[in-house]
N, C-alpha and C positions, 0 to 999 in steps of 0.2 A: 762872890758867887756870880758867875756869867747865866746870863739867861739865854733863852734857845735861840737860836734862829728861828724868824720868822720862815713859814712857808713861800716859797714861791710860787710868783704867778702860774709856771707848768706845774707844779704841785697842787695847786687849787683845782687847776684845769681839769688835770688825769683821776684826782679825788670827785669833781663833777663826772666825769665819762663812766669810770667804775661805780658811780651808786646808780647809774643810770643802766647797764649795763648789767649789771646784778639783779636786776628788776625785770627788765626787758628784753633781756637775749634771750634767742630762735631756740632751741631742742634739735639738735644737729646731732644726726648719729655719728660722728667723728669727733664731737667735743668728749672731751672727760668729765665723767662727774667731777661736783666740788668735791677737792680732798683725793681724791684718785689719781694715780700717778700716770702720766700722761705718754702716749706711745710712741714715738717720734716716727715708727714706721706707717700710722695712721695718720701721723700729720702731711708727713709728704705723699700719701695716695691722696687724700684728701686735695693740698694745695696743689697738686699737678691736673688731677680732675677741673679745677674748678679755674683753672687759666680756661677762659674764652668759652665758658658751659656754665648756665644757671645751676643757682644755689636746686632748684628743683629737680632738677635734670639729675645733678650728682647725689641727689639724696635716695633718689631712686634706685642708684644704680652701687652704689659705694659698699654696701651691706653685703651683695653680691660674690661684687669683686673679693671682697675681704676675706668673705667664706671662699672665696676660688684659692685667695692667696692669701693664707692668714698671717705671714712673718715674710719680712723680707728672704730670709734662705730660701723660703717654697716657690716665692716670686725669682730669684735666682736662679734658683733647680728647673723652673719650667722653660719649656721651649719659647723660644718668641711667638711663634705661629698662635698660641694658642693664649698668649696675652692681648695679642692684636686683636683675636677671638670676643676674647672677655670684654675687650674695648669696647666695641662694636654700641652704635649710639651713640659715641660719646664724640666724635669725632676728632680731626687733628691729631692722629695716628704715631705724628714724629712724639706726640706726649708720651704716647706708649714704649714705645720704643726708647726713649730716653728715661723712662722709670725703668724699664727694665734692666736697662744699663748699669743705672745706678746701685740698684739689687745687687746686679754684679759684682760691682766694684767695692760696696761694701763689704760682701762675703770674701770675694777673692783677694782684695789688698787689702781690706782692713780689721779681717776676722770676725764680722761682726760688729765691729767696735765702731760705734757714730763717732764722726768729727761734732765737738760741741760750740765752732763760734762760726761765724760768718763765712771767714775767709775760710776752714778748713772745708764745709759744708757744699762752699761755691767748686771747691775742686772736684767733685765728685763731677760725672757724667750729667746732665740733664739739668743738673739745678741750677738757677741764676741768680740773680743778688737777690730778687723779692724771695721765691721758696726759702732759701737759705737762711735769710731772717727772719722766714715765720717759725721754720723750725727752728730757730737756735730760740727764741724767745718764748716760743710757746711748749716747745718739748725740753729747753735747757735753760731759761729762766735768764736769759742774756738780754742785757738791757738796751734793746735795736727794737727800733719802730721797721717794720718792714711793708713797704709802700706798693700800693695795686692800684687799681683806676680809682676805688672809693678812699680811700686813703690821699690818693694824689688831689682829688675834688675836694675831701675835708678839709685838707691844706691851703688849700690855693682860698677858700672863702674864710679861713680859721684868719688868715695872713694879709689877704685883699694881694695875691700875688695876680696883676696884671697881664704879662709877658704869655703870649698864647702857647698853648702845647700846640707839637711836643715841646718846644724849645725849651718851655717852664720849666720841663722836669729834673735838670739837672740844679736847678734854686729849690723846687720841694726839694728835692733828696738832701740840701745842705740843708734845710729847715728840720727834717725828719733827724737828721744825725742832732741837731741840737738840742731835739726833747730826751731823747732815748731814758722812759722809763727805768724808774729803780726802783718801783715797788708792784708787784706782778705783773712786770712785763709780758710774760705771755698774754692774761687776760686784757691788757692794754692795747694791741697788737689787735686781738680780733674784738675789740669795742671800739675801736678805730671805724673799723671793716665794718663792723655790725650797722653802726652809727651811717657810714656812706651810704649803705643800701636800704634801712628802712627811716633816715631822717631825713639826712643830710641829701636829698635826689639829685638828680641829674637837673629834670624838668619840673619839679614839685618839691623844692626845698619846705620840709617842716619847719621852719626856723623857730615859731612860737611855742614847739613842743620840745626845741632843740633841748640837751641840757650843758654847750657847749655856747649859748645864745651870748651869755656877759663877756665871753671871751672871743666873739668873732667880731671882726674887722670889716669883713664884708656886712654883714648883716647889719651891722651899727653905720652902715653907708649906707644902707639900702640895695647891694648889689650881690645879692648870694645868688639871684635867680640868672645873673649875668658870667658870672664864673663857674670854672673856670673858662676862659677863652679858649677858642680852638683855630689853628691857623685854620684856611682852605683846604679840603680833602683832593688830592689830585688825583684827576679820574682815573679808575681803572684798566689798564690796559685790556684790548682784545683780541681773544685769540679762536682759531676755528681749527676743529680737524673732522676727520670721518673714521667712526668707528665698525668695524666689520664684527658679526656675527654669522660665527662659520659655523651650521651643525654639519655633523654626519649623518647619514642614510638612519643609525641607532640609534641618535636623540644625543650621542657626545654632542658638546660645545667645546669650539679651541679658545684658550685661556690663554695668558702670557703672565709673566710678574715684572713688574715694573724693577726700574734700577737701584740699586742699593740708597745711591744721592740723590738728593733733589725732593721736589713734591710727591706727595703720595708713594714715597719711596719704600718700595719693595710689595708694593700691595699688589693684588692681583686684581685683574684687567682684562676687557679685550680688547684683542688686536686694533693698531687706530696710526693714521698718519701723524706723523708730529706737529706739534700744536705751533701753530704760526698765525701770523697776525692778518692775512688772509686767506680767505677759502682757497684748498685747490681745486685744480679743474678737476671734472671726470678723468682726463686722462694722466693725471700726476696721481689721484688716487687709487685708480685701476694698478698702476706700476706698480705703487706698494701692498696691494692686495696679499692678503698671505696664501693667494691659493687664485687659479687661472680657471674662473668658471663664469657663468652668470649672472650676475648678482644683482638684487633689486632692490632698488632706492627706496629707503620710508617715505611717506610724508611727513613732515614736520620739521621740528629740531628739538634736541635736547639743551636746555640754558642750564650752567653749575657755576654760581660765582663764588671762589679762592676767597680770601683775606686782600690778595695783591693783583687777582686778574678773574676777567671774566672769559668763560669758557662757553662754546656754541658746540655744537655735536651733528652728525648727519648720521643716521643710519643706514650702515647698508647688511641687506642680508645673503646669505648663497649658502647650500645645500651641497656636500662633498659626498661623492658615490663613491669613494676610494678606501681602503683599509686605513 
């Protein structure tokens, strides 16, 4: 008679994460109860919210949305205009827009029908390799660790990975492809996440509450508070324009919509010289004016810093007597 295999090490590991995890996971209106069958169209409004938007923020706002759009079809069938709407707070707009896409593209090429692994999931509009792998693990039970900033962090102190991001990332993601859960992956997946963000910190690693402590590398060094490393951030570029506030004699204001590509694509706006890395003068901004009247300068300036650039504003105002 053969006797069993022993457990391995990742088997110990993910059996510590999950009783820790079953004890101590948040109440998130987008998890599933235990035992309830789980939505995949909740998971990806969910993980597209929650790129680059606190856990708080989306909780607020998720419940909402979902009574706006309760099935992907509805989210389909609607206009863009008024999911951009919906958005609103949430910021980072190209999200919206490429969830709606996705809607699309499920209704219209694939009847409905979710792709259920990684690569099929990635094809769709909007989704990239982390969404992709949350929902195939959490809505389809596929055994992929799918990796985000807290994930990448648990990694890098679980492992003692040195090499600074981003460069790291492509060594997580082979580390990550080598656990890939086989016993509920879904729940594996987000006790990963869970674990990043109320243990495992950034700046306040719990390590003596960890329940991941016998199995990290970093911590049995002493260097969990030192990882993961991070190259240099290179400064942000700058950019400046002047933006015009036209009303009419009636109290209209002239609006413009931005271009389909690029940043804050398609959103609506007013009138502004194009954003260049220095001011222009009075009279390069005059030329572009949308309209040949008097216009007077604000005081101040308006500052909006991007993800990749930082943005300076001038107001100018003018008052149109004309139909």
């Amino acid at each position: 008679m053969s006797l069993p295999s022993p457990p391995s090490k990742t088997d110990a590991m993910f059996d510590d994460l999950l009783a820790w995890y079953d004890a101590a996971k948040r109440d998130l209106p987008w998890r599933a109860a235990p035992g309830a069958p789980v939505d995949a169209y909740a998971v990806l409004v969910s993980e597209v919210m929650l790129q680059q938007t606190t856990v708080a923020t989306v909780r607020g706002r998720f419940a909402g949305f979902m009574a706006r759009f309760p099935t992907v079809e509805d989210l389909a069938r609607a206009p863009l205009d008024d999911v951009l709407h919906a958005w609103q707070g949430l910021g980072y707009y190209r999200r919206a827009r490429g969830l709606h896409g996705c809607a699309l593209a499920l209704v219209t090429e694939h009847a409905g029908r979710w792709p259920r692994t990684v690569e099929g999931l990635q094809n769709l509009p909007g989704v990239g390799p982390y969404t992709a792998a949350a929902i195939a693990a959490i809505a389809f039970d596929q055994p992929v660790l799918a990796v985000d900033g807290n994930v990448e962090r648990v990694l890098a102190r679980l492992f003692r990975v040195t090499t600074p991001l981003p460069g790291a990332r492509a060594e997580l993601r082979r580390l990550a492809h080598g656990l890939r859960p086989q016993q509920r992956p879904g729940c594996t997946v987000q006790a990963m996440i869970e674990l990043g963000a109320l243990v495992c910190r950034p700046r306040a690693p719990g390590c003596l509450t960890c329940p991941l402590r016998r199995h990290c590398q970093a911590a049995a060094a002493g260097e969990a508070l030192s990882l993961p490393r991070k190259a240099p951030k290179k400064a942000r570029p700058q950019h400046f324009a002047v933006v015009f506030h036209l009303r009419r004699a009636d109290g209209a204001v002239l609006f413009r919509r931005r271009p389909a590509q690029g940043l804050l694509a398609s959103m609506i706006e007013l009138p502004s010289t194009p954003w260049r890395a220095t001011p222009p003068s009075p009279e390069a901004a005059l030329a572009l004016a949308p309209a040949h009247l008097a216009w007077q300068r604000q005081p101040g300036r308006v500052r909006h810093v991007f993800t990749h650039l930082s943005l300076e504003l001038e107001l100018w105002c003018g008052v149109f007597d004309g139909a």
